[in-house]
Backbone bond lengths (Angstrom), bond angles and torsions (degrees), N, CA, C in turn:
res aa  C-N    CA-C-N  psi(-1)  N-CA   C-N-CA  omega(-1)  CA-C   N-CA-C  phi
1 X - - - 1.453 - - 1.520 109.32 -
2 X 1.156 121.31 129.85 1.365 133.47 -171.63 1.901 114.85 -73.27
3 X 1.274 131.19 128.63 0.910 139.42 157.58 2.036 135.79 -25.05
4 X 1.908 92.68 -28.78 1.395 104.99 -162.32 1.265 93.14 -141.09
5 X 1.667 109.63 -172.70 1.905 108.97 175.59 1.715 83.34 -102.05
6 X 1.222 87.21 148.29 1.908 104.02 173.63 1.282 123.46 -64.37
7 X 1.314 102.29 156.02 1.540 110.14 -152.26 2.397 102.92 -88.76
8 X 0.975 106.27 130.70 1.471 109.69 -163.27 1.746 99.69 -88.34
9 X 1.078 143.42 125.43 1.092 175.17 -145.17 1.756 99.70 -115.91
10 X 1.071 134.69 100.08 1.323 136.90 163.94 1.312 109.23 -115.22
11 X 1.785 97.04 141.36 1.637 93.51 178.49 1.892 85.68 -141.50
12 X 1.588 102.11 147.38 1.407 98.37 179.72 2.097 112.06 -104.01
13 X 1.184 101.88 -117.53 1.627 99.27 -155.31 1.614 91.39 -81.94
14 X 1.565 118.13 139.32 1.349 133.41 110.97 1.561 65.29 108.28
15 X 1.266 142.89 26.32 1.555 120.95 156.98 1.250 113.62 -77.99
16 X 1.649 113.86 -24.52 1.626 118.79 178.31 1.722 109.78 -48.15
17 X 1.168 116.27 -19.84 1.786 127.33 -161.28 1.637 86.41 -103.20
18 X 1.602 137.94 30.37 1.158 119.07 -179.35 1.944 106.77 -96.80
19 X 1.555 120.57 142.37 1.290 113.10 -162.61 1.347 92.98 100.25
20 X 1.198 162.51 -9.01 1.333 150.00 -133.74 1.642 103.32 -160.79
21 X 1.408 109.62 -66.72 1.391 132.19 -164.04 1.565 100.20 -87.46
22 X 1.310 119.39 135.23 1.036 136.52 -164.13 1.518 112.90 -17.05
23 X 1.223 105.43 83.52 1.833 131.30 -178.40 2.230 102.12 -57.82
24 X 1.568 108.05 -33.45 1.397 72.91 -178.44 1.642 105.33 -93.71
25 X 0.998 134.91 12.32 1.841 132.27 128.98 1.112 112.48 -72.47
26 X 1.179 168.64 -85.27 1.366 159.83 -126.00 1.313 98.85 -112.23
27 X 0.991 162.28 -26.30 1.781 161.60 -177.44 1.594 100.38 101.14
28 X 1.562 100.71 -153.20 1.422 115.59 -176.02 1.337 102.16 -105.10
29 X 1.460 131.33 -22.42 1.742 116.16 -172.94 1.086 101.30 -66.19
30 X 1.569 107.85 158.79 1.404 142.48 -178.60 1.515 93.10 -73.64
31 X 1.885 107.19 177.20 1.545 110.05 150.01 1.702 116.87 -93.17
32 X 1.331 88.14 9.37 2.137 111.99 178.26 1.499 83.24 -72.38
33 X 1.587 108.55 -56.81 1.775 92.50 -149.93 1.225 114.29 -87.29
34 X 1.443 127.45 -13.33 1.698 139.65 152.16 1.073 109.08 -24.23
35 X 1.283 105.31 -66.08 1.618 123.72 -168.77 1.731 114.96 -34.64
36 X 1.742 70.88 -69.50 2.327 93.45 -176.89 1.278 88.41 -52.37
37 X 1.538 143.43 -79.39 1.256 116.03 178.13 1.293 149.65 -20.31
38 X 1.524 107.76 -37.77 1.500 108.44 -176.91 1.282 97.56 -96.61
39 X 1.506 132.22 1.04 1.592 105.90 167.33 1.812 99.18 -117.54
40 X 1.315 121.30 -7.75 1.729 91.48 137.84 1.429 121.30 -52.97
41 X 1.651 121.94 -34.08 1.233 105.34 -155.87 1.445 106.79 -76.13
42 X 1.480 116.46 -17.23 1.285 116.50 -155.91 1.437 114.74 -98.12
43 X 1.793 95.45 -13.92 1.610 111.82 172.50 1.401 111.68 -82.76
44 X 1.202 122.97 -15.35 1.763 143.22 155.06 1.582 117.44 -61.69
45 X 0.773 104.92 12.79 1.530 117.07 -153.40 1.715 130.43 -174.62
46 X 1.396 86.57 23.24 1.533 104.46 -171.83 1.652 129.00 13.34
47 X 1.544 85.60 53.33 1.597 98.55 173.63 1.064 144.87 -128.71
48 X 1.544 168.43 86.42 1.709 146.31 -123.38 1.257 106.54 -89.86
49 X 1.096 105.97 142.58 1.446 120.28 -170.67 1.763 115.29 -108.50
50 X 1.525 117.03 112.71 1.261 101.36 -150.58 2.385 90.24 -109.72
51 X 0.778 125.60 91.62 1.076 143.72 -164.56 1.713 121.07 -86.63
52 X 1.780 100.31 109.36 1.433 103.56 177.48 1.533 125.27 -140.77
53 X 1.363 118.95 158.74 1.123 118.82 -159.48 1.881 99.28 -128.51
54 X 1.412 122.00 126.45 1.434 130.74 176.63 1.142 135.69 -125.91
55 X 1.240 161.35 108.71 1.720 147.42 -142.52 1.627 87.44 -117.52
56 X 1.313 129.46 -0.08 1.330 125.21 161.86 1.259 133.28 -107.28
57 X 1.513 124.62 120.44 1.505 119.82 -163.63 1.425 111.86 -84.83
58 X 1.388 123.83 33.50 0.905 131.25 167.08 1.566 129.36 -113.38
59 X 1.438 102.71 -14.71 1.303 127.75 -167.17 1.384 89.75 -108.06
60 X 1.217 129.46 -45.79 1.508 135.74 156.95 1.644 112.13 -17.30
61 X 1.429 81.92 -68.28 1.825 97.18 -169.70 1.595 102.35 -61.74
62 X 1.043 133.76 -29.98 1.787 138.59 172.48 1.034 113.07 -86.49
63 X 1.411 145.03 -0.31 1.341 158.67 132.45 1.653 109.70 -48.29
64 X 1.110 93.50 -58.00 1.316 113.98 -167.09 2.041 117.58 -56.67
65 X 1.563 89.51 -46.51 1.914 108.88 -176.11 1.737 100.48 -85.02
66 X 1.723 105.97 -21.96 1.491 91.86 174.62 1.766 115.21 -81.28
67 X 1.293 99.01 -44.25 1.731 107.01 169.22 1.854 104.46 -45.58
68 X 1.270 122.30 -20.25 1.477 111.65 -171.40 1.897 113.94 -86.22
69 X 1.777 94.32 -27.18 1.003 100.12 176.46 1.712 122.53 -98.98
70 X 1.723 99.88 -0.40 1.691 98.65 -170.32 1.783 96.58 -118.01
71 X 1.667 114.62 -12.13 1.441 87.52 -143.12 2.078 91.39 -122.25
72 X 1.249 141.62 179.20 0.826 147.91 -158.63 1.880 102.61 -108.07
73 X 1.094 125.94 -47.58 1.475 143.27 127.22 1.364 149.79 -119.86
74 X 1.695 133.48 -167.95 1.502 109.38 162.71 0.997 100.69 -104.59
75 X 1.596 134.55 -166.92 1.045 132.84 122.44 2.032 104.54 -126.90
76 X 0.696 99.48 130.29 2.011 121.91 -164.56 0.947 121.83 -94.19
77 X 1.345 159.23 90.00 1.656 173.43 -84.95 1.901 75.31 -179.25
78 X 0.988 155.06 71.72 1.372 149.14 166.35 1.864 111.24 -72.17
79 X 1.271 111.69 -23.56 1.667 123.61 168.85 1.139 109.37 50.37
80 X 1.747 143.99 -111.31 1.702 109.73 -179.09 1.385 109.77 -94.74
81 X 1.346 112.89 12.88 1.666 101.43 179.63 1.452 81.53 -74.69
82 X 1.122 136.07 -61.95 1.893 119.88 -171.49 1.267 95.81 8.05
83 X 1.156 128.47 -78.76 1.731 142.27 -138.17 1.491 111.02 -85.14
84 X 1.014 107.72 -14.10 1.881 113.68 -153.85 1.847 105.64 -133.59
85 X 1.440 104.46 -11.00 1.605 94.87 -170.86 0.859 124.87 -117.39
86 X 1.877 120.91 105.29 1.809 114.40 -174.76 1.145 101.68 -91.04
87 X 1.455 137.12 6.73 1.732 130.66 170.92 1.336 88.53 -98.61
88 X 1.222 178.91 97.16 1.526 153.67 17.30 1.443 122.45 -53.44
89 X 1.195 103.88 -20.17 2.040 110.24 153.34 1.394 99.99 -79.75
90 X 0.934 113.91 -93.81 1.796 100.83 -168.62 1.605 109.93 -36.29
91 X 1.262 139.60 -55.88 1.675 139.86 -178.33 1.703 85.13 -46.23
92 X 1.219 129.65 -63.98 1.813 119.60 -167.89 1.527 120.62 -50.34
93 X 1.524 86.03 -32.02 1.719 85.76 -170.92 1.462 107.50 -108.04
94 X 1.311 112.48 23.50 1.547 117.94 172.86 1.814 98.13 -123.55
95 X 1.393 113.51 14.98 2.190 115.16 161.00 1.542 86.37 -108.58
96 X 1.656 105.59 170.56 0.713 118.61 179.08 1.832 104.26 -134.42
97 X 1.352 96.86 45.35 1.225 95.85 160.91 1.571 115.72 -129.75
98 X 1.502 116.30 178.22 1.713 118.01 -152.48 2.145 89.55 -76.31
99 X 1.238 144.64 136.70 1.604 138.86 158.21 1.742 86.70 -96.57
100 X 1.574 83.11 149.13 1.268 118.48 156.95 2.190 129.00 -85.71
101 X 0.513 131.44 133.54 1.805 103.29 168.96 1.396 105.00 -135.08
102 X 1.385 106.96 119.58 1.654 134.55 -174.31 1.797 101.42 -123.19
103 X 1.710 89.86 126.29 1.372 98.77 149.35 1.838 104.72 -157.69
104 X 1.311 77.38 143.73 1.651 107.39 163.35 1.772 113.66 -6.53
105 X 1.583 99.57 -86.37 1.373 103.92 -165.01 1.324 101.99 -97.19
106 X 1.109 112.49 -178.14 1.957 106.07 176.17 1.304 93.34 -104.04
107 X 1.285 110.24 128.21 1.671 141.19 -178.64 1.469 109.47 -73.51
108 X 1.356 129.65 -24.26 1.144 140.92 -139.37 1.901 87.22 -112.08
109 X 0.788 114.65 -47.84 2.092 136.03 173.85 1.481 105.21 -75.03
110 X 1.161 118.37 16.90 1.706 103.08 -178.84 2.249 99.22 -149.00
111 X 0.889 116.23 -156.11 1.513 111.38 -157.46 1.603 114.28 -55.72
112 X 0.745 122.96 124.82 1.509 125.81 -179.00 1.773 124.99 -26.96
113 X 1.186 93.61 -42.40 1.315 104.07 170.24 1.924 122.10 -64.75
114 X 1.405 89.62 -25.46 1.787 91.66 169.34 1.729 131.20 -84.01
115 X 1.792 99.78 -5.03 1.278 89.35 177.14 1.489 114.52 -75.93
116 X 1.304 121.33 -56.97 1.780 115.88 -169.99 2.003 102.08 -35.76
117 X 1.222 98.68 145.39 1.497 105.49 -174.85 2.042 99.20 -128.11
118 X 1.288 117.14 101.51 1.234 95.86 -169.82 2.409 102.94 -83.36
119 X 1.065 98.53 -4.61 1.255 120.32 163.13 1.491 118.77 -59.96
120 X 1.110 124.73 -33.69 1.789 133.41 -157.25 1.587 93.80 -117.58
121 X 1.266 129.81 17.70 1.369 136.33 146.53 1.804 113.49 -85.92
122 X 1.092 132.78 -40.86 1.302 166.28 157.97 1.828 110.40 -43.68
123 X 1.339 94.41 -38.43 1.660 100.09 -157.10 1.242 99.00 -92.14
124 X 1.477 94.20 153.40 1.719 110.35 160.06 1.566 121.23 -69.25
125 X 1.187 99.11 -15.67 1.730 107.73 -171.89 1.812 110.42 167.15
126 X 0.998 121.38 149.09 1.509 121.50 171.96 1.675 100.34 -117.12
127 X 1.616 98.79 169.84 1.294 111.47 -175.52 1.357 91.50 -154.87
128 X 1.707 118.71 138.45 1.506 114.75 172.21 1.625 84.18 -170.22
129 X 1.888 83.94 166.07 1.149 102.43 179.98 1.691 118.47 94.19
130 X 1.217 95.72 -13.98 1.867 93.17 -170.34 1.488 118.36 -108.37
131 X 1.651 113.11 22.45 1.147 126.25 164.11 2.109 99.85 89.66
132 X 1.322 102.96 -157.87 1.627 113.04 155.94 1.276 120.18 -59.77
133 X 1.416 125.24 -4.95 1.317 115.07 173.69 1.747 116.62 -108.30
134 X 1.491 110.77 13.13 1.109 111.72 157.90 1.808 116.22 -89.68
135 X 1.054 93.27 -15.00 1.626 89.92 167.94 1.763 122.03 -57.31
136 X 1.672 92.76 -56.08 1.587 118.44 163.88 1.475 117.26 -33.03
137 X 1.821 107.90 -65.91 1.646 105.66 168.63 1.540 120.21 -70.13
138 X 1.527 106.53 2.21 1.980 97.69 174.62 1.742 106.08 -95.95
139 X 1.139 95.24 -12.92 2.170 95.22 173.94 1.148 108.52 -88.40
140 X 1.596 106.51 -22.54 1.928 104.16 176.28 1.377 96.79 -72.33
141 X 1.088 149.61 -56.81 1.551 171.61 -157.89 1.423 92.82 -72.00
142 X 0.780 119.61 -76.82 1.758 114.11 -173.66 1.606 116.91 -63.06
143 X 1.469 121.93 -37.26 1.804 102.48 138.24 0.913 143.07 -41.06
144 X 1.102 95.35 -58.88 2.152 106.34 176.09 1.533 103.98 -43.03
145 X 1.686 107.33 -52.46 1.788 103.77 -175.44 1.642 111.83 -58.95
146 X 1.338 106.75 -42.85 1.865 110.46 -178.52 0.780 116.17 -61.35
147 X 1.756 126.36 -32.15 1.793 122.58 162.69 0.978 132.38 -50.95
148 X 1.011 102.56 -51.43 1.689 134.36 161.90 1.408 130.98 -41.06
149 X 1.725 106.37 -46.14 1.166 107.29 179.82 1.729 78.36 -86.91
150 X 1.096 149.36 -67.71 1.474 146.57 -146.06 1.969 103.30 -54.23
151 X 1.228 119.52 -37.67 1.297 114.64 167.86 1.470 121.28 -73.83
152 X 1.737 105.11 -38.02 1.911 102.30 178.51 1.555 95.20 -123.01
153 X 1.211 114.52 72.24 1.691 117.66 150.10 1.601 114.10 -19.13
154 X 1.511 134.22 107.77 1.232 112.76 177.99 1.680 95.02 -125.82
155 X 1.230 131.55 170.33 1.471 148.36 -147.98 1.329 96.76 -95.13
156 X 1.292 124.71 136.97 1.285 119.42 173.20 2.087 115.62 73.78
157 X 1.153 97.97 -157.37 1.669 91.80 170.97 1.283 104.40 -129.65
C-alpha cells in the first residue's frame, strides 16, 4: 500500500497514434507500452499510476483539476498543446500539486515553433528527448516532489 495518492499520467492530442505516427520522431512504442511502463514505474516506487490519454484540450483541462484533487502529482505528455495552451497553464497553476512535463523527442531540437513551452512555466521540471523512458524518470521526479511536499508541507504552491 502506497504512502501517497498516485501519481496521474496525462497525455494530450494524437499520442494515442504513437507506434504509428511518425516512428523515426517518436519510436516504435505504443501508448499500450507507455502505460506498462509507467505502472512498473510506479510499482518501483510504491505508487498507482492512474493513466490518460485526450485529443481534446478541454478534457485535458478536467483531467488536469481532477488529478489536483485525486492525485499526489502529474506527470504531462501535453504534445502540441505545449505550444498553444494557456488553459493547461492556468488549469496547472490553479492544482496544488508538484506536474511533471515529459515528452518524447526534444521539442527544443526540432521546428522553431515547438520550443516555447507555455506548460514548463507551470512545471516543476520538464524532461524530453529520452524516448518512453522519460516518462519513467518523470514518476521518479514527481515522487520525490510528493515526499517532499508530504514531509515539508509549504503554504500555497
Amino acid at each position: 500500500m502506497s504512502d501517497i495518492k498516485p501519481v496521474h499520467v496525462l497525455n494530450g492530442p494524437n499520442l494515442n497514434l504513437l507506434g504509428v505516427r511518425e516512428p523515426e520522431i517518436y519510436g516504435r512504442a505504443t501508448l499500450a507500452d507507455i502505460e506498462a511502463l509507467c505502472h512498473e514505474a510506479g510499482a518501483r516506487h510504491g505508487v498507482g499510476i492512474v493513466f490518460e490519454q485526450t485529443n481534446h484540450e478541454g478534457v485535458l483541462v478536467d483531467l488536469i483539476q481532477r488529478a489536483g484533487q485525486e492525485a499526489c502529482a502529474i506527470v504531462i505528455n501535453p504534445a502540441a498543446y505545449t505550444h498553444t495552451s494557456i488553459a493547461l497553464l492556468d488549469a496547472l497553476k490553479g492544482v496544488d500539486v508538484p506536474a511533471v512535463e515529459v515528452h518524447l523527442s526534444q521539442p527544443a531540437a526540432r521546428e522553431p515553433f515547438r520550443a516555447p513551452s507555455y506548460v514548463a512555466r507551470a512545471a516543476s521540471g520538464s524532461i524530453s528527448g529520452f524516448g518512453p523512458m522519460g516518462y519513467a524518470l518523470g514518476i521518479e521526479a514527481a515522487v520525490q516532489l510528493a515526499r517532499a511536499r508530504q514531509n515539508h508541507p509549504v503554504k500555497g504552491k
